[in-house]
N, C-alpha and C positions, 0 to 999 in steps of 0.2 A: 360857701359857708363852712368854718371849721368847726366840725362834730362838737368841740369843749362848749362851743357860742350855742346848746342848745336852741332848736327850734320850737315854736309853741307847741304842743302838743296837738298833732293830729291822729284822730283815730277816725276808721273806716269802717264801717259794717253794710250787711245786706243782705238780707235773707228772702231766697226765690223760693216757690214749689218745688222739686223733683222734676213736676211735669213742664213746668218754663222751661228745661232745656229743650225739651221735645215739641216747646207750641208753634203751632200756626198760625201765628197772628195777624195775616197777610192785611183783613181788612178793618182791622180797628184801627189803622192809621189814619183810613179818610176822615175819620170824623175830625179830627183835633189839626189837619195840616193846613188847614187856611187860614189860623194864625202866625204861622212861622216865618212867613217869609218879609210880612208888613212890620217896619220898624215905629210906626206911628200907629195911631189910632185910627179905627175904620169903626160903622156901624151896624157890625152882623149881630141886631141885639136880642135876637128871638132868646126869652129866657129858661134858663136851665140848673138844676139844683150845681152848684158849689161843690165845695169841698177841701177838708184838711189833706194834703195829701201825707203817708206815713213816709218818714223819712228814711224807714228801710227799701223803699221802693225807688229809691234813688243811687246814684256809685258819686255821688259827687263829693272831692277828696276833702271834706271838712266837713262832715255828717258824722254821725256815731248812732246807729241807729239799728231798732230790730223791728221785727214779721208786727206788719198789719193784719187785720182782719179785711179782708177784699172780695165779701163772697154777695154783698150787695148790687141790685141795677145802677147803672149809670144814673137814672135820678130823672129820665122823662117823663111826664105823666101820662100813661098808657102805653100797649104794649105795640111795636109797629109792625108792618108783617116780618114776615118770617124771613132771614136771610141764610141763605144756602153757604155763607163764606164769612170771615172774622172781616175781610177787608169791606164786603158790602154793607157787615154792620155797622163799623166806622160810618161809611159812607150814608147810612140812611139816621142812623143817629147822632152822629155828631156834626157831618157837614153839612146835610139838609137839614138838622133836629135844629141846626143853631143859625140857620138861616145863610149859612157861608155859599151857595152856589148862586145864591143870586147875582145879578150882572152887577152891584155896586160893588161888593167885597169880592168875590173867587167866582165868580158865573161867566170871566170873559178875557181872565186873567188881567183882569184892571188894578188887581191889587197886585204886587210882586211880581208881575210876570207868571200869576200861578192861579192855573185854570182846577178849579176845585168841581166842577160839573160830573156825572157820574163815566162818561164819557172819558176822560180826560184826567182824572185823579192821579190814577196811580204813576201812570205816566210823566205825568207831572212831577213826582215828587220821588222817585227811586232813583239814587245815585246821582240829581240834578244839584247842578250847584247852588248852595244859597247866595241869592243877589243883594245880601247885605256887606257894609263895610268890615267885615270881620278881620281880626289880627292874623288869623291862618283860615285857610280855608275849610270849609266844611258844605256837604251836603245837605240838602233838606231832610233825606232820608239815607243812611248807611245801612244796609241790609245786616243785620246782627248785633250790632252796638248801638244802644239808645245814646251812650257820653261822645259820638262821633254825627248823630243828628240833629239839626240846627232846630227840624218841627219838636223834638224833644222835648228840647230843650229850654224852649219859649214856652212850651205850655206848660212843664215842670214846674217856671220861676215863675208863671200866674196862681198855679196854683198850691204852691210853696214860696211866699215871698222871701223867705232864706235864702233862697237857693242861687247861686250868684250867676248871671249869664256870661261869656266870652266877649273881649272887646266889641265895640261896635256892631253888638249884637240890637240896638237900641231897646226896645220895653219888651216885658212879657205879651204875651198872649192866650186868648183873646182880648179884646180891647173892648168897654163898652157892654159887654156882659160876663156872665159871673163864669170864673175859673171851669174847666171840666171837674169834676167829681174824683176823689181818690182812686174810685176800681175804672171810671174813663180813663186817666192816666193810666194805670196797671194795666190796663190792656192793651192800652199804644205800647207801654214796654214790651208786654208779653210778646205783641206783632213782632217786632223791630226783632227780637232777641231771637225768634222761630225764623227769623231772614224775610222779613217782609214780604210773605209772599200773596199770591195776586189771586189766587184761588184758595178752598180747603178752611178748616176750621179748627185754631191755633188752643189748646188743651189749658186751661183753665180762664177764659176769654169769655163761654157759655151764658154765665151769671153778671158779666160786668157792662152788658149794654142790654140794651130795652129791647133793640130787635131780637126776636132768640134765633139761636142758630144749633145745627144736628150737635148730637150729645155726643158723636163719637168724634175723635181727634183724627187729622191725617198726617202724615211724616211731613217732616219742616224740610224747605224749600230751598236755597238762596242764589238769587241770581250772579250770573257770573259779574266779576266786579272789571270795570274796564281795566283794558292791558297798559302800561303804559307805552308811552310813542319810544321807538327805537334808540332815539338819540337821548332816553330821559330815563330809560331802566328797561326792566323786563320782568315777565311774570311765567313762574311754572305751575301747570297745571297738575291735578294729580290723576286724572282720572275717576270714574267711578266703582264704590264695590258696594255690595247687595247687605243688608238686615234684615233678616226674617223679622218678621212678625212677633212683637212681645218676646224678643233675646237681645244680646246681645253678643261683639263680639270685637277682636281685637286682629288685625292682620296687618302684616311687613311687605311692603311691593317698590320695584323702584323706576324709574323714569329717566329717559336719557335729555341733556341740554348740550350745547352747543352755540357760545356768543362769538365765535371765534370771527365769524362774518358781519357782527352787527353793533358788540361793542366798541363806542371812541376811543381811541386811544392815548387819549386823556384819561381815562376810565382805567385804566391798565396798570397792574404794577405787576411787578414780583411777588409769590406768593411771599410771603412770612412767617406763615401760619403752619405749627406741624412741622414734616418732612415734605410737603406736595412740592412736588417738584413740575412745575406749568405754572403761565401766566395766572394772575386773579382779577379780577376787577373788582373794585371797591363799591361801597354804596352807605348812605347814613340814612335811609328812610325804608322801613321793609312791614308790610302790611300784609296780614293774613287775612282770608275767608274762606269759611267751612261750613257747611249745613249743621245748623245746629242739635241733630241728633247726636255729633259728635261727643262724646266724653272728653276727648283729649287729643291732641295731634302732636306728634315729637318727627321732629325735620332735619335731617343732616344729609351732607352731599359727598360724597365718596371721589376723589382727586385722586386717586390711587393707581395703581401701574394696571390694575387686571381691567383689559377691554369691556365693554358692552356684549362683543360675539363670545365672551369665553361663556362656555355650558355651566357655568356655577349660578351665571344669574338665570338661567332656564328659556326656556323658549316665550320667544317676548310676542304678544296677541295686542291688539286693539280693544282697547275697554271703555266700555257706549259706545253711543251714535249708533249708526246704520251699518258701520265697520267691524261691529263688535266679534270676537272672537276671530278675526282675519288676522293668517300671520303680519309681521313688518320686522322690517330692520332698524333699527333707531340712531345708527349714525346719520339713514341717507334721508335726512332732513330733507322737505320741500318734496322728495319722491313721495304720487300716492302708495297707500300700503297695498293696491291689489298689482299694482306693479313693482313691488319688492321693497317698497321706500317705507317712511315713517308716518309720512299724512296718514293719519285716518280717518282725516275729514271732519265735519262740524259733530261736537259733541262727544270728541273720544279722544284717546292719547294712546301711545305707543307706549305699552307697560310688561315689565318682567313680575312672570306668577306671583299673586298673592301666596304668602305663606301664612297659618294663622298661629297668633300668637305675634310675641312682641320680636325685633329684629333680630333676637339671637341667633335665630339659625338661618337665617338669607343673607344671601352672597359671597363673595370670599372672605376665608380667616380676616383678614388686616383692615376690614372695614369698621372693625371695633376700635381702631389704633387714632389716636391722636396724627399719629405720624401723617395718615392717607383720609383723615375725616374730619370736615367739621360741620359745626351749628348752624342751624339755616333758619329758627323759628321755630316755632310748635305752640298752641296755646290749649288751655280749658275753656275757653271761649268761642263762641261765631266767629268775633272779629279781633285780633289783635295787631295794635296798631306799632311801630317803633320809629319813634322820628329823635334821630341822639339831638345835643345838647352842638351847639357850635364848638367846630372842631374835633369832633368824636366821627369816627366812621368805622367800619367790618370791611371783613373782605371775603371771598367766596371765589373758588375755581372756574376760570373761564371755560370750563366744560368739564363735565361728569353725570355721575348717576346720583337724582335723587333717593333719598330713602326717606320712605315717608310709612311711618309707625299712626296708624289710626284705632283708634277704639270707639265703637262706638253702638249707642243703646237704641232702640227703636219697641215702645210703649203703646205704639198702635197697631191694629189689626190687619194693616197692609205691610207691603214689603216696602221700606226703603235705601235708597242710595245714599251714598256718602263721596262728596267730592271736594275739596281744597283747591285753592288760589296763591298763591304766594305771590307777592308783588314788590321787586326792589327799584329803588330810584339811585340811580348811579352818587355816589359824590365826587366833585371836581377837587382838582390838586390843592387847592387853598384851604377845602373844607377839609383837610387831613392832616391830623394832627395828634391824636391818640385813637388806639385802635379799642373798640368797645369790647368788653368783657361780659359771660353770665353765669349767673347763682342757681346751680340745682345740686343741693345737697340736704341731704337729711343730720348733717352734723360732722362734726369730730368724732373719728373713728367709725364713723357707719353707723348700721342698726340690722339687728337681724328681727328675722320676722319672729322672736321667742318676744320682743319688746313690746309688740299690740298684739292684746291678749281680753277682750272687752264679753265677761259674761253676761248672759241677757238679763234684762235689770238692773244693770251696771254701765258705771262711765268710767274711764282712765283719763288722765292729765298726762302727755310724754313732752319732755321738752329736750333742747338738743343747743349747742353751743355752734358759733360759725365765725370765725377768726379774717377779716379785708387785710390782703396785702396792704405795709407800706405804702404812703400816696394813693391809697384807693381814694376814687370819688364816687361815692353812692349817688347815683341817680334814678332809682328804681326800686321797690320793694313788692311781693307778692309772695303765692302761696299753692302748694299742690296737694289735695287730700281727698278723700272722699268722701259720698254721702253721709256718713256718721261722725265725719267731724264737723262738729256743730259748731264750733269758737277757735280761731286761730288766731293768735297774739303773738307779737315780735314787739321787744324793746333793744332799743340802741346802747349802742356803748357810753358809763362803762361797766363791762360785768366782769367776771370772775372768769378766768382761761379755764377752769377744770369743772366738772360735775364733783359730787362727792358720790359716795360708794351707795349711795340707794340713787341716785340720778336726780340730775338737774330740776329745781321747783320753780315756780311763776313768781314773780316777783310781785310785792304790795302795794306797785303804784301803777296805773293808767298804763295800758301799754301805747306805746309809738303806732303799731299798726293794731286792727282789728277786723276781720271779717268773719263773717258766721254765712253765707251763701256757697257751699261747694263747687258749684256750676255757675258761679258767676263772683270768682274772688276776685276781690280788690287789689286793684294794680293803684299804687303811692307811686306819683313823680316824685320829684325831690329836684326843685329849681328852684336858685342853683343848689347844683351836687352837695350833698355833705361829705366834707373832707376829713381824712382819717390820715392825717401825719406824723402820728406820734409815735417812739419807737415802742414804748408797752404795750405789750398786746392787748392788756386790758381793755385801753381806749377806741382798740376797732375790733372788740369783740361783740357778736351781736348776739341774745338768748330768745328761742321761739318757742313756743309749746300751741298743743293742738288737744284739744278735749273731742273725744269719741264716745258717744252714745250708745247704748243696745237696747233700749227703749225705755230709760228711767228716766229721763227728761220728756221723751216725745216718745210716746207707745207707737207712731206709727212707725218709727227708726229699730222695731224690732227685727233681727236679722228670723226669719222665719222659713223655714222649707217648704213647707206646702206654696211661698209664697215666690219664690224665686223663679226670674225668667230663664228663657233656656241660653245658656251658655254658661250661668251659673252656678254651684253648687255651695252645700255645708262644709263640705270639707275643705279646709283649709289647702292651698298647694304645697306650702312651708311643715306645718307642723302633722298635717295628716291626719288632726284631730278630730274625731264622727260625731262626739257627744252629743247627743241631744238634749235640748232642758223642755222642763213643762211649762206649757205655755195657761197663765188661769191657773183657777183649781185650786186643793188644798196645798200642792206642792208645788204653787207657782215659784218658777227659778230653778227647780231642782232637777239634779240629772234623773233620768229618764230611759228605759229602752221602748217604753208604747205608752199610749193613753192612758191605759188602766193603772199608771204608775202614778197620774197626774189628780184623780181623785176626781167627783164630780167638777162636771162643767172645765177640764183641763186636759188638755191634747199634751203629748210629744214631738214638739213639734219646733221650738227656738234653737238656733245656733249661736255658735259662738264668731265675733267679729276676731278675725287677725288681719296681721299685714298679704298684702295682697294684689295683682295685676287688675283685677276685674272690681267691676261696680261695686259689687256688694263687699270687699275685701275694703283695706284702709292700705293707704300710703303718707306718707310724712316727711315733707320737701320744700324748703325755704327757696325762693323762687325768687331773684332779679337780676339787677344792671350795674357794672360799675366801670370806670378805667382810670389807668394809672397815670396819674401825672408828676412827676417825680424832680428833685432838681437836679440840674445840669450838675455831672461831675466837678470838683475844683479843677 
């Protein structure tokens, strides 16, 4: 599609809790999975209240929607016992509550091949594939992404008859009785989005089913996701690293690979990418998974001259498993690590020191250089999926050192881990034909941290310009920011190439894109690509702005120090700034050095939001996909 031929107007929104990225929602999926898999009508008709579902509880890309109120039960009459886990709750109120274990509908897998019995549930439905005729394929359940599960998804469209399903997904679910209820849905999300896990009590899940379950949250889960077969891709693992309790934190480590033995060589090309000088193999299909305590994951792989043995990446240890802290070596692949090799056996990887903080200072100089590094993935999300467009494919060093930049928040009382998945599927010689391209830029000309500047009781609007090659094809759009941006909006081409001297303003009509969810931004396909072949810049210039909060819209968005977990602090890293404001009181907003300054009933106690690495800071980053398809020379 050529950019001039606008497209209808799609906008995206979604606004989660804070605590969704942190839930558990292991067991609110039973309830609702023994509709998903039956394309026809069955009669599991034990009755159960309904429900509108809000449309910001959904990502699906032709919604425009904000925050529900979801602090409602599911809608049983009466309370059931008590369940110890989010996934038992599912399983005692919505798959027994709705009569789905019986042997006609899910009691014997007579319906879909899918055994819904308490027994048998979960297993059932994590990472199994759906047995419906579907255009691509999809799971019943994807650990992290509700828009990658097919149980979702069927009960979404029952109980949002808007809501469009996937080819030959045949009817919504359940059949024969009434939709699950707005917060039953919300809490299947919440599960899926905590990585569906099988134990534990997913954080704000508590209120939205009739069984009650313990008040406090446990750290989110996600199983590993399978590897692919040798001859079809391959998947790097990241290892795991620790979050205390109620902080957060940010740390650089890297991982050794090696396809030299295992990639086809059909798979194979010359790099092109950079200066790397070694083989690459190609792939068009690359899928992440990360426990979703993660904030954020940034992925590049180091093709560079300097070894694995040189001392700059430090002394490389076994991280989890039974291995944990055992030295290894990480070229000698297939060797275990207590005899000098890389195995470290189930549950652990062969990893060079975490450093904390983001990858500036691990490894050698040149790993920052285009020349020796590229892009391998990273998202804001549990799951992030990439399947290019026919004929688009990447490519990536048949061997090097991962670097894998993680951050990540941990809201509950225990200590949890953080581990990553990466998974690429090779692409064959025919499937190659433009190399994929990606968008992470905060604009023309950068932005220094003096530009978010958000006093408490105050919001700022910053918006920023971003100019597509020639022949770009947009296939992608999305977004990086954090908790206090509340609205991010991107409009297409065509706009104006320059800011004026007070900086770039939002435009008066509908934006192209729109998400208001931090922790679960909307990713826009764009099929087919929007083509950008004009030579004005004008017409492939894109304008984004982001509005950040300090608690005039949403008092809970107030940046507060008494309130801040450990990793975090008031002070800015950029500007250095300590000020504190009153928080309450007669001098609500105003600077402050103590309480007494703040008048009855008002502490000193709000900070000021700036730009920033860490949660509580802001970031500002137009985020997608595109490549260059250009014409042939005369």
């Amino acid at each position: 599609m050529n950019i001039l031929e606008r497209p209808p107007q799609i906008t995206l929104s979604s606004r989660a809790e804070a605590a969704s990225a942190s839930a558990n929602a292991r067991r609110v999926l039973a309830t609702v999975l023994w509709s998903v898999l039956a394309a026809s009508s069955f009669g599991c008709s034990k009755e159960d209240d309904g429900g509108t579902l809000p449309r910001s509880m959904l990502d699906a890309p032709s919604v425009d929607s904000d925050a529900g109120d979801h602090s409602g039960h599911g809608g049983h009459g009466g309370e059931l016992a008590d369940c110890n886990s989010t996934f038992e709750a599912i399983q005692k109120s919505v798959f027994e509550g709705k009569g789905c274990t019986a042997v006609a509908c899910h009691g014997g897998a007579s319906t879909g091949n899918l055994d819904l019995r308490p027994a048998s549930a979960y297993a059932s439905l994590i990472n199994r594939p759906a047995t419906a005729s579907l255009s691509a394929p999809m799971n019943l359940v994807t650990p992290g992404e509700q828009a990658l599960s097919f149980l979702y998804l069927k009960l979404a469209a029952a109980t949002d008859p808007s809501k469009p399903l996937p080819g030959g997904a045949g009817a919504p679910m359940p059949s024969g009785t009434a939709p699950l209820s707005a917060p039953q849905l919300e809490a299947i999300r919440l599960w899926i989005r905590a990585g569906a896990p099988a134990t534990g009590v997913v954080a704000g899940t508590q209120s939205m089913l009739s069984c009650s379950q313990p008040a406090s949250a446990t750290p989110n889960k996600s199983a590993r996701p399978p590897v692919p077969k040798p001859e079809e891709g391959f998947q790097h693992a990241s290892g795991s690293w620790t979050v205390v309790p109620n902080a957060e934190n940010e740390v650089c480590f890297g991982t050794y690979y090696d396809l030299s033995a295992t990639a086809p060589d059909w798979a194979r090309v010359k790099c092109t990418i950079g200066g790397i000088e070694q083989e690459c193999v190609t792939y068009n299909r690359r899928e992440l998974s990360q426990d979703a305590q993660s904030h954020h994951s940034i992925i590049r792989v180091y093709g560079g001259a300097v070894a694995p043995s040189d001392p700059v990446w430090g002394r490389w240890t076994c991280a989890g498993g039974q291995s944990a802290g055992t030295a290894c070596d990480p070229v000698k692949l297939g060797v275990p690590a207590a005899a000098g090799g890389a195995d470290c056996g189930d549950l652990s990887v062969c990893q060079a020191p975490p450093v904390v903080g983001t990858c500036n200072g691990f490894g050698p100089p040149d790993k920052d250089s285009t020349m020796s590094t590229v892009g391998a993935g990273g998202s804001q999300a549990p799951v992030s999926a990439d399947r290019f467009p026919a004929g688009v494919y990447a490519q990536i060093p048949i061997k090097g050192v991962v670097l894998w930049d993680s951050h990540g928040f941990n809201l509950t009382a225990q200590a949890a881990s953080i581990e990553q998945y990466n998974s690429f599927w090779y692409a064959r010689p025919e499937q190659r034909k433009f190399v994929m391209r990606g968008i992470f830029t905060p604009g023309k000309g950068g932005i220094s941290g003096s530009l978010i500047r958000v006093a408490p009781y105050q919001t700022q609007e910053l918006c920023g310009l971003y100019t597509l090659p020639r022949y770009a094809h947009l296939t992608e759009l999305s977004a990086h920011a954090h908790k206090r941006s509340i609205e991010w909006r991107t409009w297409l081409p065509p706009q104006s190439t320059t800011c004026p001297s007070g900086g770039c303003k939002p435009l008066d009509r509908a934006a192209d894109y729109r998400s208001t969810a931090y922790n679960d931004r909307v990713v826009l396909p764009y099929e087919p690509a929007l083509v950008f072949d004009q030579e004005d810049e004008a017409t492939r210039t894109l304008l984004f702005c982001s509005t950040y909060d300090n608690g005039k819209v949403d008092p809970t968005l107030l940046k507060r120090k008494s309130q801040l977990i450990a990793g975090s602090d008031c002070v800015s890293s950029y500007s250095k700034d300590e000020t504190l404001y009153c928080v309450d009181g007669d001098k609500k907003g105003q600077i402050c050095s103590s309480s007494a300054d703040c008048g009855a009933g008002g502490s000193c106690d709000a900070c000021q939001v700036e730009w920033g690495e860490r949660t509580e800071d802001e970031m500002f980053f137009l985020m997608g996909q595109f490549y260059i398809d250009a014409p042939a020379a005369p």
